[in-house]
C-alpha positions as CSV (number, residue, x, y, z in Angstrom):
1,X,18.4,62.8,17.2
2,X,21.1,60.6,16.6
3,X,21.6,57.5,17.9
4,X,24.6,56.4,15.5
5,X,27.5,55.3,18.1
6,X,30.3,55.9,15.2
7,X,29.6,59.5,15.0
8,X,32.8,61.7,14.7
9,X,32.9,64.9,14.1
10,X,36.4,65.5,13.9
11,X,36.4,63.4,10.7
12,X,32.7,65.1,9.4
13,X,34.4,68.7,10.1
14,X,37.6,68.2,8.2
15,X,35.5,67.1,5.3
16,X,33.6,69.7,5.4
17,X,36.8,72.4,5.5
18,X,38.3,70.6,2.7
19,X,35.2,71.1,0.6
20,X,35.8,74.4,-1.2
21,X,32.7,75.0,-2.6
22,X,30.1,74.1,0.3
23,X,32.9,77.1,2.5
24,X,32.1,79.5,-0.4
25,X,28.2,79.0,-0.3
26,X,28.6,80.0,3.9
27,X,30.6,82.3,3.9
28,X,28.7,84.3,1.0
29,X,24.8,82.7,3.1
30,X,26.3,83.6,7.0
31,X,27.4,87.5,5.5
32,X,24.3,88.5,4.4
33,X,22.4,87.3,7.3
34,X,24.5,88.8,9.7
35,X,24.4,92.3,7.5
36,X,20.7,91.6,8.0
37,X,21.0,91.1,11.6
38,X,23.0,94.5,12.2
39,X,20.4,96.5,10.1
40,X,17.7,95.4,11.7
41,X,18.3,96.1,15.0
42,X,20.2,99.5,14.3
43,X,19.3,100.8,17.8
44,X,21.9,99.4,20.5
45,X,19.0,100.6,23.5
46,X,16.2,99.0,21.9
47,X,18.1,95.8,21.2
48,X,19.4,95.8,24.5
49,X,15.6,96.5,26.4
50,X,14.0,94.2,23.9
51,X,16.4,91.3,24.6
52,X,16.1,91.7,28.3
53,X,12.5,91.6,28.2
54,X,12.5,87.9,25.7
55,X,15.0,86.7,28.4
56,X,13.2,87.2,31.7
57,X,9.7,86.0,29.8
58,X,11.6,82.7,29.1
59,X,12.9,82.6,32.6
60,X,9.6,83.4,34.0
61,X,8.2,80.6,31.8
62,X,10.8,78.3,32.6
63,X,10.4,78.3,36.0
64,X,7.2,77.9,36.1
65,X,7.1,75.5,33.4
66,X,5.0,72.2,35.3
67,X,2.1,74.4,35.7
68,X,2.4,76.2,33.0
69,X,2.4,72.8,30.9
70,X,-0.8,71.4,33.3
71,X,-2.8,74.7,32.3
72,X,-1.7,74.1,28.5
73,X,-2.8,70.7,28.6
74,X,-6.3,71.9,30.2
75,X,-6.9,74.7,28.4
76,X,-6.1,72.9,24.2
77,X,-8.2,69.9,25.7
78,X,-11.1,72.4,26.1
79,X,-10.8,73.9,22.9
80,X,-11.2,70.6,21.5
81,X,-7.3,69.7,20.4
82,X,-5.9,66.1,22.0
83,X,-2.6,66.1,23.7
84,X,0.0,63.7,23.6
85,X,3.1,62.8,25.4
86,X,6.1,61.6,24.7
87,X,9.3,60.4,26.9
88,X,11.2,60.0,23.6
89,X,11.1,60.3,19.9
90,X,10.7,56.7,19.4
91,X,7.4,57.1,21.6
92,X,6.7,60.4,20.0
93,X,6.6,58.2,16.2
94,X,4.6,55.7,17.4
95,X,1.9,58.3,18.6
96,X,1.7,59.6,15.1
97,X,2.1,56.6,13.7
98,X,-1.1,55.4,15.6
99,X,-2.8,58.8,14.4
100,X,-1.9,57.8,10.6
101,X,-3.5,54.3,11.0
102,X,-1.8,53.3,7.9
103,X,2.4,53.0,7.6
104,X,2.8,52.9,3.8
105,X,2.7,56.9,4.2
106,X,4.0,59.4,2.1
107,X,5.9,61.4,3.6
108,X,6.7,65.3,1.9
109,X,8.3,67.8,3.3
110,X,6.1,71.3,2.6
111,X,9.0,73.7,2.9
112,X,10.7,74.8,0.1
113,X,14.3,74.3,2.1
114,X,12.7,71.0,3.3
115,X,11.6,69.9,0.1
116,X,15.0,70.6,-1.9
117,X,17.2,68.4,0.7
118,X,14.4,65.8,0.7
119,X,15.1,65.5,-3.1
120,X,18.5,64.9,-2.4
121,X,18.2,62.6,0.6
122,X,20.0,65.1,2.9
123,X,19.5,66.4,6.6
124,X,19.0,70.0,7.2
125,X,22.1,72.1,7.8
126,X,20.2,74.9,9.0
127,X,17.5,75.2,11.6
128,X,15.7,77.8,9.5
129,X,17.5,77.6,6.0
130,X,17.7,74.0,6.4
131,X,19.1,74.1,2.6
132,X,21.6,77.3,2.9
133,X,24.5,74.7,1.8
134,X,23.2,74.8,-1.9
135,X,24.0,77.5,-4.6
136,X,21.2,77.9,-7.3
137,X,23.3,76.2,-9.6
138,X,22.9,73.0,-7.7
139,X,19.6,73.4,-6.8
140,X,19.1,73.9,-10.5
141,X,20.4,70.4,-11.7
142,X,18.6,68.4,-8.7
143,X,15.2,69.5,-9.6
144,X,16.3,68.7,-13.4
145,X,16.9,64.9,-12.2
146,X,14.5,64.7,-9.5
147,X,11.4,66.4,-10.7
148,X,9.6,64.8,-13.4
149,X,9.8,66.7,-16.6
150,X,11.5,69.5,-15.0
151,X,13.2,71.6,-17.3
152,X,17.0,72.7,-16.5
153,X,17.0,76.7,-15.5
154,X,19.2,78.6,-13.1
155,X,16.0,81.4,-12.4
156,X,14.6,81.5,-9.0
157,X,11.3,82.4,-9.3
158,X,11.4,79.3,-12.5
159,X,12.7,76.7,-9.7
160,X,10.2,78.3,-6.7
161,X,7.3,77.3,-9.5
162,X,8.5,74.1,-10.2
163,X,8.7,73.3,-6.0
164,X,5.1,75.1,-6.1
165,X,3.5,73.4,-8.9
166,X,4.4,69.5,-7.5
167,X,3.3,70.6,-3.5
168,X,0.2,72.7,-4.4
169,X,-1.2,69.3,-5.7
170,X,0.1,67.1,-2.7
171,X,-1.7,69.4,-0.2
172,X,-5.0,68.7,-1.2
173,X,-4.4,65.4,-1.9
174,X,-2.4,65.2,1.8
175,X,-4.7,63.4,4.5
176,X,-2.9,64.4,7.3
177,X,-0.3,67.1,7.7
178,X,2.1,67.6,10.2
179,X,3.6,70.8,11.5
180,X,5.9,72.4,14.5
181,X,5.2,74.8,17.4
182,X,7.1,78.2,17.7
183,X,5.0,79.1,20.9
184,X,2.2,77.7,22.6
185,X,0.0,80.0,24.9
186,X,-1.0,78.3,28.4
187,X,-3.8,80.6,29.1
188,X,-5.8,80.4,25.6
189,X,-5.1,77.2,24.5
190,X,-3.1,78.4,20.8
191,X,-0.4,76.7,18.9
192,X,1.4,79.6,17.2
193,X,3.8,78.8,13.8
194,X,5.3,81.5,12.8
195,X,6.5,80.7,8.4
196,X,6.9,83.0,5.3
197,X,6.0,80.1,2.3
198,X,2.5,80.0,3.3
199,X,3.0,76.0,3.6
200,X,2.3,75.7,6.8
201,X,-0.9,77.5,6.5
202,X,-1.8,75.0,4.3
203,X,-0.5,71.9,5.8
204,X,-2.5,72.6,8.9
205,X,-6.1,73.7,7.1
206,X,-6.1,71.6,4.0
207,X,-5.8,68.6,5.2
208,X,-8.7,66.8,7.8
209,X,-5.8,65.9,10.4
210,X,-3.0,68.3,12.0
211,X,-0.7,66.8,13.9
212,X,1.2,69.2,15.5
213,X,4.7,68.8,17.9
214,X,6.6,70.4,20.2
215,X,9.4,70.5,22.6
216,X,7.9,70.7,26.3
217,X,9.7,74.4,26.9
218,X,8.2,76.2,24.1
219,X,5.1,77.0,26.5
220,X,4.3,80.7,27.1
221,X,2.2,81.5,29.9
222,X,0.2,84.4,28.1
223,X,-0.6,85.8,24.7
224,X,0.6,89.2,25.6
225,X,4.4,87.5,25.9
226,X,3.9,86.4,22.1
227,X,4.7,89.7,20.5
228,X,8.1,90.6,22.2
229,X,9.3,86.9,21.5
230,X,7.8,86.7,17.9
231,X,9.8,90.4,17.3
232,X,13.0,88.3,18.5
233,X,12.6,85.6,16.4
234,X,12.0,86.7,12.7
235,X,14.4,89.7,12.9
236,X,17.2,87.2,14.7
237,X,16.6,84.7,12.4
238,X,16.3,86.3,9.0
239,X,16.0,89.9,9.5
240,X,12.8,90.4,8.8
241,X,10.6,92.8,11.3
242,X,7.6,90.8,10.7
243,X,7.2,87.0,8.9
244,X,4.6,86.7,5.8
245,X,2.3,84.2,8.3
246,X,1.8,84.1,11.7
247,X,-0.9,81.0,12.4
248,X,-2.9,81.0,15.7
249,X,-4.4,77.6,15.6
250,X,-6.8,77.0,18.9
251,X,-9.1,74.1,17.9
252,X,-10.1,72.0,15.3
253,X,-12.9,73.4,12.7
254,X,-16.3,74.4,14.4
255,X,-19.3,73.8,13.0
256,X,-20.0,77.0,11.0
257,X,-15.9,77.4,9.4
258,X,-15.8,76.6,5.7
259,X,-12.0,75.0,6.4
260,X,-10.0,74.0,8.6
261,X,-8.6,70.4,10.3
262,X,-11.6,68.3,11.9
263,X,-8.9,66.8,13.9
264,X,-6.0,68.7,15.8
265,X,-3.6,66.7,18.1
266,X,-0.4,68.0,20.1
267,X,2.5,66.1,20.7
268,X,4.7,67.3,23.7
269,X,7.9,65.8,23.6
270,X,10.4,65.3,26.6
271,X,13.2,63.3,25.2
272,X,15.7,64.6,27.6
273,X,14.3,68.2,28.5
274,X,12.4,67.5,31.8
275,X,16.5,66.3,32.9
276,X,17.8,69.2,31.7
277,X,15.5,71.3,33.4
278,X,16.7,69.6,37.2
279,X,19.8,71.3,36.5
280,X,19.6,75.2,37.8
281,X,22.4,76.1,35.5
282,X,21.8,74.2,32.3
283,X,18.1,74.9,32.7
284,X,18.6,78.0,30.4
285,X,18.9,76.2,27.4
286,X,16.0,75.8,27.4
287,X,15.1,79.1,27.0
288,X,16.4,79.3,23.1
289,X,13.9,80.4,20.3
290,X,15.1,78.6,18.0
291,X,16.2,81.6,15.7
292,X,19.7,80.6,14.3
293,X,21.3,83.4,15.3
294,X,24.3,81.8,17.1
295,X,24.8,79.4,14.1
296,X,25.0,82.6,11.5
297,X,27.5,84.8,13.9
298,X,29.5,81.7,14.9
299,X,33.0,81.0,13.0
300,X,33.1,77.6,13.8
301,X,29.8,76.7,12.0
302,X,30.4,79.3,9.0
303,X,33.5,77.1,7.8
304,X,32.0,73.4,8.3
305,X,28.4,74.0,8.1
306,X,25.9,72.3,9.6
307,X,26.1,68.6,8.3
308,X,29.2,68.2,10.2
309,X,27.9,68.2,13.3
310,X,25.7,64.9,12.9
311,X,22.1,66.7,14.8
312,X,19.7,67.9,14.5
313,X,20.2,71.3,16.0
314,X,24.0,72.4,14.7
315,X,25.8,75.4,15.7
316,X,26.6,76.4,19.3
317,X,23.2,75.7,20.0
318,X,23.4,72.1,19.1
319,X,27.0,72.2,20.6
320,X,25.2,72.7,24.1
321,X,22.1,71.1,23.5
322,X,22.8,67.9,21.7
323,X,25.4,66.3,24.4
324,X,22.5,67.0,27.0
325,X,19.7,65.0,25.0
326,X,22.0,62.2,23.6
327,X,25.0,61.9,26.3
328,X,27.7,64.3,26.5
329,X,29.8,61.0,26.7
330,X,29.0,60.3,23.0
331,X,28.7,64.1,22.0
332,X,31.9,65.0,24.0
333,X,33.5,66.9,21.2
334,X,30.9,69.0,20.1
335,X,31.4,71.7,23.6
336,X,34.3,71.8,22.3
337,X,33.6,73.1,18.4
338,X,34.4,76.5,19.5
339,X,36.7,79.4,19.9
340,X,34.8,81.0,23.0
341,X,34.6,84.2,20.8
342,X,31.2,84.8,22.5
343,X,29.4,86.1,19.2
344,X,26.5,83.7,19.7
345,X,26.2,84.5,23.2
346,X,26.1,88.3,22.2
347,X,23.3,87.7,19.4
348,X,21.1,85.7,21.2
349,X,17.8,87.5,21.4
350,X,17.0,85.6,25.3
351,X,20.4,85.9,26.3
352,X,21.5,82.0,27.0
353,X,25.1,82.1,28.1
354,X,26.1,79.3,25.3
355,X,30.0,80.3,25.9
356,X,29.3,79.5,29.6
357,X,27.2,76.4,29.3
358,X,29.8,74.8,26.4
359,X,32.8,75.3,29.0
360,X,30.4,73.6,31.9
361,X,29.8,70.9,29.7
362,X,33.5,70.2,28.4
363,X,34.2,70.0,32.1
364,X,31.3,67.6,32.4
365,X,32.4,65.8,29.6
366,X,35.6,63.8,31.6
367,X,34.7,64.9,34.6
368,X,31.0,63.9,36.3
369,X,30.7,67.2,39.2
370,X,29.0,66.5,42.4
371,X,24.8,66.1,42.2
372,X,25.5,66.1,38.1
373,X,22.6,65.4,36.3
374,X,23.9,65.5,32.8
375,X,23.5,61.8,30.4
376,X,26.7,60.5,29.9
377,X,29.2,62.9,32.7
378,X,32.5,61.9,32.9
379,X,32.1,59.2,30.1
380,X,34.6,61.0,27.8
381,X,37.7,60.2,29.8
382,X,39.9,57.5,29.1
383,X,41.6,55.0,31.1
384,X,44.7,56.6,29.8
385,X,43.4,60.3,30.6
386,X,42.8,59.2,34.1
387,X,46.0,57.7,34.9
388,X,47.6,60.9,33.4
389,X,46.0,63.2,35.5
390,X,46.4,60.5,38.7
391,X,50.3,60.8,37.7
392,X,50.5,64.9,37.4
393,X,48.6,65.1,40.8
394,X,50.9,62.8,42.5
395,X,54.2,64.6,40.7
396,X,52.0,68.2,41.8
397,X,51.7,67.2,45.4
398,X,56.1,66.0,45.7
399,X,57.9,69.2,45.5
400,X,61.2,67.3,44.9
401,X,59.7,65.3,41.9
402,X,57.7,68.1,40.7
403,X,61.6,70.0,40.6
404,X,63.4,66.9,38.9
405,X,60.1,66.4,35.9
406,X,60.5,70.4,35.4
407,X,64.3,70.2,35.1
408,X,63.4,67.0,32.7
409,X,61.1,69.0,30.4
410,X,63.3,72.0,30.5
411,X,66.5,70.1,29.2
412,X,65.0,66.8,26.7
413,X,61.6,69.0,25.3
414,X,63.1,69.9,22.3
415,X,64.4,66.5,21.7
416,X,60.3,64.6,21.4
417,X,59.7,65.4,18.0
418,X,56.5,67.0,16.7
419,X,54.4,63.8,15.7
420,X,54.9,61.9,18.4
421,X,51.5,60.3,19.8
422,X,51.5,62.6,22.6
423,X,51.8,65.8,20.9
424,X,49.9,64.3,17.2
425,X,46.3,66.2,18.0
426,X,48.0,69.5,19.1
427,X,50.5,69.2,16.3
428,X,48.1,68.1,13.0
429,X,47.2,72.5,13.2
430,X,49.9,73.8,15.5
431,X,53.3,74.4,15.9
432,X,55.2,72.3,18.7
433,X,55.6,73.8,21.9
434,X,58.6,75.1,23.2
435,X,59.4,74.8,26.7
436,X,61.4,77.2,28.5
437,X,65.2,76.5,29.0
438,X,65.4,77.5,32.6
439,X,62.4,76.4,35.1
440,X,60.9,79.4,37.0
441,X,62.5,78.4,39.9
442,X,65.6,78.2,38.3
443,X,64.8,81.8,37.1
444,X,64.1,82.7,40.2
445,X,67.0,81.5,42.3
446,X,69.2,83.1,39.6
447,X,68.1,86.4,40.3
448,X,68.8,85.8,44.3
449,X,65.1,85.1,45.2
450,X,64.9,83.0,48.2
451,X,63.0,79.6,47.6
452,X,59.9,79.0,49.4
């Protein structure tokens, strides 16, 4: 993730709104996935049962995740795969680094999402349609200035060839390819990656090394708990009842295969997560899928996109996840990019509470709460913030100066004018409050209520 210190997403996100064209390629993108979404899951019950099932699985797994991870390890060891770990992502590099030998590598990105943003030196905005920003039309030019004699056409299936026809070669030229983990089973010893392109399939036989990584919670403790979970994901992420590939990957290539990696190795990756996990209530997070479905349903994400946000993981997901991993000090705004609708707590197929966990963390944010274990709590809050709240406690606990700053606001409110500093970040997209003309005391003892 990021570990830029002049990250501001207030600035990124009002770019992003004032870009017209990147708000029409959402809105049309985020519609169609979330007609998708409704059609296929058309039964209320079976959405309901079938989510309730993917969210105690993760649970179970969750809280039994050390052993879970020591029977993993075991188990991929005896079937002939190496395992890894890494604190951070900076140790998690160095491990594949060290796999690679060499570090004048060529790096290319396999999917055809991947591949287009990697053309144009861009970061995903999407966790699965990392290149949903684009329009055809765009897409169209880059691969006519990027891709050597590439023609100029607008047709799909023209530009899908053209991706197709540069990455068929580079696979089995690729010495080493390097993949994800959707799942990986505890009690067989399988990597499953679940992918529609068929690129992955061919990233992790083709070449002689697979290097694979994951995130430490994405251990299930049985295969069984694979299909309910794999249902969730493709039809929450793109609607689709079933992906085109589903690749169970428990060793490197035997004696007797005809393809197949000779070397597998797994990297498991803290970088944050075993921290997360001390906390009983953020601990869900970690529960997530990684399906996108909070990012297509959310409004906040559908007007700025995902570039705004600065992370890897955008959306409310990365709104929750990233100030955990990097410092809710430094990501303190993020909790608070959005409306609290609840639409990506209501779509998510394991059923994390994201409007819950983004108002814990905006509290965390300026505030550290007793036996916190959060990076960064209470780092948002400035000097300035502090003394303010100091002040309004002191006035709160006086009754008589409580009584004269009411009578105060009552009278002179009207008279601050709208961009003054203190009123500047409400007013830039709101109108100026207006204070009441008579305190509710005042009301009060007008009407012949006794004070108390």
């Amino acid at each position: 993730m990021s570990g830029n210190l002049e990250i501001d997403f207030l600035a990124s996100s009002t770019r992003a709104l004032g870009d017209a064209q990147l708000r029409r390629n959402f809105r049309r993108a985020m519609d169609g996935l979330m007609a998708k979404h409704a059609a296929v899951f058309p039964d209320p019950a079976e959405w309901t049962r079938l989510r309730a099932l993917g969210a105690a699985i993760r649970a179970k797994n969750l809280l039994k995740l050390p052993e879970l991870l020591e029977q993993l390890e075991k188990n991929l060891t005896s079937n002939g795969i190496t395992v890894h770990w890494a604190r951070t992502t900076a140790e998690a590099n160095q491990v594949v680094l060290r796999l690679l030998e060499a570090h004048g590598i060529e790096s290319l990105e396999s999917d055809l999402g991947e591949y287009i943003i990697q053309l144009d030196g861009e970061m995903p905005s999407h966790i699965i349609m990392p290149a949903i920003h684009k329009n055809k039309d765009q897409i169209a030019r880059l691969f006519s200035q990027k891709i050597k004699n590439a023609k100029y056409t607008e047709e799909v299936d023209e530009l899908t060839a053209m991706a197709r026809a540069v990455l068929r070669r580079k696979f089995f030229e690729a010495q080493a390819g390097l993949s994800g983990v959707n799942f990986a089973v505890a009690e067989t010893g399988t990597l499953c990656l679940v992918e529609n392109e068929g690129n992955g399939r061919m990233s992790t036989h083709v070449p002689p090394l697979h290097i694979a990584l994951m995130g430490l919670e994405k251990v299930v403790e049985r295969l069984e708990e694979v299909p309910p979970l794999y249902s969730l994901l493709t039809r929450s992420a793109t609607g689709q009842a079933i992906s085109t590939y589903f690749n169970l990957i428990s060793g490197p290539r035997s004696g007797g295969e005809q393809d197949g990696p000779r070397e597998v190795h797994l990297v498991i990756l803290d970088n944050g997560r075993s921290r997360i996990y001390q906390d009983p209530e953020l601990r869900v997070t970690l529960a997530c899928i990684r399906c996108g479905a909070c990012m297509n349903h959310c409004p906040v994400y559908t007007r700025i996109g995902g570039h705004a946000y600065e992370a890897v993981y955008p959306g409310p997901i990365g709104s929750i996840l990233t100030p955990q991993v990097e410092g809710v000090g430094l990501r303190h705004e993020l909790p608070h990019a959005s409306s609290l609708c609840g639409a990506c707590a209501e779509v998510c197929p394991v059923q994390i509470p994201i409007t819950h966990l983004l108002i814990r963390l905006r509290r965390e944010s300026g505030h550290k709460l007793p036996g916190s274990t959060v990076l960064g709590a209470g780092e948002a809050r400035s000097g300035l913030e502090a003394l303010a709240w100091s002040v309004w406690g002191w006035v709160l606990g006086h009754p008589r100066v409580y009584r004269l700053s009411t009578w105060f606001a009552t009278r002179f409110w009207r008279l601050l004018p709208a961009g003054a500093p203190v009123l500047k970040a409400w007013t830039r997209s709101r109108h100026k409050p207006r204070a009441a003309r008579r305190s509710l005391q005042e009301m009060a003892r007008s009407k012949g209520v006794p004070h108390v």
